[in-house]
C-alpha positions in Angstrom: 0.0 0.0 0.0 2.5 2.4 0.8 4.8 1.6 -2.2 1.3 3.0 -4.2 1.0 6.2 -2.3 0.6 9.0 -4.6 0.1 6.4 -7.6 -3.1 3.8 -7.0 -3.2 4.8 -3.3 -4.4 8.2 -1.7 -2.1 9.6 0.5 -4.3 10.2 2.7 -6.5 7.5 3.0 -2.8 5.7 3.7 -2.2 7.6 6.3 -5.4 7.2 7.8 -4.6 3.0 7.6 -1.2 3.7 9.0 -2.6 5.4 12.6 -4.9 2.6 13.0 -1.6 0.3 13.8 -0.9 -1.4 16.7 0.7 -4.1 18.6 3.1 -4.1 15.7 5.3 -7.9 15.6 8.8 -5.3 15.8 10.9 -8.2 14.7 9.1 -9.1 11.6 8.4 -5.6 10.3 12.6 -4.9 10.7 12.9 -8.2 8.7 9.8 -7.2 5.9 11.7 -3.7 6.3 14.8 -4.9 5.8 13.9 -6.7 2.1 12.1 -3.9 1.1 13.8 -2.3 -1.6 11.7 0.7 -2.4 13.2 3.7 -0.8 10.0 5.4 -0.8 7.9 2.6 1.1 10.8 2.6 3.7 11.1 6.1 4.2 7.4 6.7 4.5 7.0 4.0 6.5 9.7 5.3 9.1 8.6 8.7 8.9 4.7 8.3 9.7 6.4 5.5 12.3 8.1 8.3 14.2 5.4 10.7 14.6 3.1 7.9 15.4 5.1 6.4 17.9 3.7 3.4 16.2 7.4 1.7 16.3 10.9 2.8 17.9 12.6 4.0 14.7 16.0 4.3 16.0 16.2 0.5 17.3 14.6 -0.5 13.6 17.7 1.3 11.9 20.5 0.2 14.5 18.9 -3.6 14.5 18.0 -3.7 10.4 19.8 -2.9 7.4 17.2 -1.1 6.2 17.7 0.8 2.7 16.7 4.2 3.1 18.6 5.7 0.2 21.2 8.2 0.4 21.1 11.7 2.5 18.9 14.0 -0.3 15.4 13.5 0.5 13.3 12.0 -1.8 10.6 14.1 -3.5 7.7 13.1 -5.9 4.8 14.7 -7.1 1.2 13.1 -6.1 -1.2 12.4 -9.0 -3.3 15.8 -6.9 -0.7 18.1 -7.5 1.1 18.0 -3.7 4.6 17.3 -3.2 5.6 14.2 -1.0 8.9 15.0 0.5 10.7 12.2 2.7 13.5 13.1 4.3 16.4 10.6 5.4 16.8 8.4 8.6 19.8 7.8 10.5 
């Protein structure tokens, strides 16, 4: 779902998915995490993560190789006109 954001997924309506987590499994989703290799999905994912609180970001990077792309931010333009802007993690 979040790989489609901005595509065949509403940003929004994502996001509104996304705060409805809980009880996340930590050590599965730093393993699904850590084979992702869509920069996008990861960096949205550990974005909305830290200002959820929905998982401990910092202990996901340290434990996980996770592939968040180099240190520009990643920018695309949603299918509405509004620009997603993902910064990096680390």
């Amino acid at each position: 779902m979040m790989y489609d954001v901005g595509t065949r997924q509403g940003l929004e309506e994502a996001r509104n998915i996304f705060d409805g987590l809980r009880n996340l499994r930590k050590d599965m989703l730093g393993r699904l995490l850590g084979c992702c290799t869509s920069v996008k999905t990861v960096r949205l994912f550990l974005t909305w993560a830290r200002e959820t609180q929905v998982a401990d970001v910092d202990a996901l990077l340290q434990q996980h190789g996770l592939r968040v792309g180099s240190d520009k931010r990643w920018m695309s333009r949603l299918k509405d006109g509004t620009l997603l802007t993902l910064k990096p993690h680390g």
